[in-house]
N, C-alpha and C positions, 0 to 999 in steps of 0.2 A: 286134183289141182283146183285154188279156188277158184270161183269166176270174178272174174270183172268186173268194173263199176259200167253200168248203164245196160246190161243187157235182161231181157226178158227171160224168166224163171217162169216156167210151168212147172206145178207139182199136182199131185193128190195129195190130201192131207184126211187125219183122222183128230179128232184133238177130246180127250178126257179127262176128266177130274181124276183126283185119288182113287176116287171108288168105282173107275171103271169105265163112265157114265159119260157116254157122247156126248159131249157140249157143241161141237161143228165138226163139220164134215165136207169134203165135196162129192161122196157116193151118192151117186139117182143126180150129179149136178154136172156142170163143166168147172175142170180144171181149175184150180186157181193162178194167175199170175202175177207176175210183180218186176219191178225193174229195180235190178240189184243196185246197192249203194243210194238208193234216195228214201231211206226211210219207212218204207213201207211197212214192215214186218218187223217183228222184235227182233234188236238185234242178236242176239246168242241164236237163234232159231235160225237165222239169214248166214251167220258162219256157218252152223252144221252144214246147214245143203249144200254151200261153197265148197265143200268138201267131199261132195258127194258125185257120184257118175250117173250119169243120163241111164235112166233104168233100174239105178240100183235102188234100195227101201234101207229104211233107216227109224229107229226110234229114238227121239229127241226129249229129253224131260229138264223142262224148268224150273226152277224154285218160282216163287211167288215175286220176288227181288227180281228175277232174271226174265220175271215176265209183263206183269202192271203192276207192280211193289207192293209195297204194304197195303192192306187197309187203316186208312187214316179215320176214325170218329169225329175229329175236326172236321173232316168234308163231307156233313152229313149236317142240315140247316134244317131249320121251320121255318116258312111263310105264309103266310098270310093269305087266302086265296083268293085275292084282289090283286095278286101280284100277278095274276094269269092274266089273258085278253077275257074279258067277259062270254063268247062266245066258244069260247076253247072249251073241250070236255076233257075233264082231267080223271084220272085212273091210276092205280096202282101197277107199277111195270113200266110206266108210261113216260116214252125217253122225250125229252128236249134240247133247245139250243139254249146258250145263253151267251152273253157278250158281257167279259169282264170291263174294268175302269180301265185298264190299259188294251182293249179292243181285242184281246185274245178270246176264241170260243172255244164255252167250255161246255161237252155235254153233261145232263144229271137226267137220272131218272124218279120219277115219285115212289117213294118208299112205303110211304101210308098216308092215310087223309081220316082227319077226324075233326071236323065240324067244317069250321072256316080257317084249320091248321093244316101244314100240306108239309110233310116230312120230306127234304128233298136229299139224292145223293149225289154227291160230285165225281164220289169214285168210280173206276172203270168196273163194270159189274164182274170183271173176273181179277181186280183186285184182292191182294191175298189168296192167292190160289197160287198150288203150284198147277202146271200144265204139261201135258203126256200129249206129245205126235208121234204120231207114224207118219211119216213124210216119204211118200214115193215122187223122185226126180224125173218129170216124164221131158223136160227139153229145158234147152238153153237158146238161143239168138241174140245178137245186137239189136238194139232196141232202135227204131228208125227218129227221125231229126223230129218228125212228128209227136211220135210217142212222148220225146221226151223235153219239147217245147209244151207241153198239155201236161206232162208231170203222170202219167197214168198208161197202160195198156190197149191197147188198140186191139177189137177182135180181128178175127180172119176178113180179107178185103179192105180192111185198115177202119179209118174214122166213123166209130158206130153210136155217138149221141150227139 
């Protein structure tokens, strides 16, 4: 039966590329959770588990579309590296913030650096990708008035930042 909107999802997850090839995990980690219906998690990946029973496993695979869509070339820019704070060290791999003209953030991370040009990407780095979980259901709860005035997961004992 699915769950509900506003309650806390705990799983384990396994999550690989085509070839195999751990991209995230929460083994050697704690749990992951989320509170269903507010976006957290892709949606197609947030059905499956809705469908799923407390204990049971499950492999969930999604197109590239059904996860961070396409890769766009278009969100892929040079700047200038004057465009950084002067005291910023900047690196290839190396994620940022950014605040568009209509105030939305967006992250990108540097793709390559060659002189004083700074290749930046906009897309989510697992853009065009399809995505392989293994999803084990380890609980479900209503998520408390807290939880979900702060929009996020509360550890055990409740308010822990």
């Amino acid at each position: 039966m699915p769950f509900k909107e506003n309650q806390v999802v705990t799983m384990n997850f396994i999550l690989k590329d085509d070839d195999g090839k751990v991209m995230d995990t929460t083994a050697e980690q704690e749990p992951f959770s989320f509170i269903s219906g507010a976006k957290q998690i892709l949606p197609r990946l947030e059905e499956e588990i809705g469908k799923m029973l407390i204990g049971s496993k499950k492999n969930v695979d999604l197109s590239a579309e059904e996860g961070y869509g396409a890769y766009q070339a278009e969100s892929v820019k040079t700047v200038n590296k004057s465009e950084f704070p002067a005291d910023t060290p900047i690196e290839v791999g190396q994620g940022f913030m950014a605040t568009a003209p209509d105030g939305k953030h967006m992250q990108f991370f540097i793709k390559n650096i060659d002189g004083e040009n700074v290749v930046v990407d906009f897309n989510h780095p697992l853009a065009g990708k399809a995505l392989h979980f293994e999803v084990e259901l380890l609980n479900m709860r209503d998520a408390t008035k807290e939880e979900l005035e702060h929009g996020h997961v509360h550890g055990p004992g409740g308010h822990q930042h």
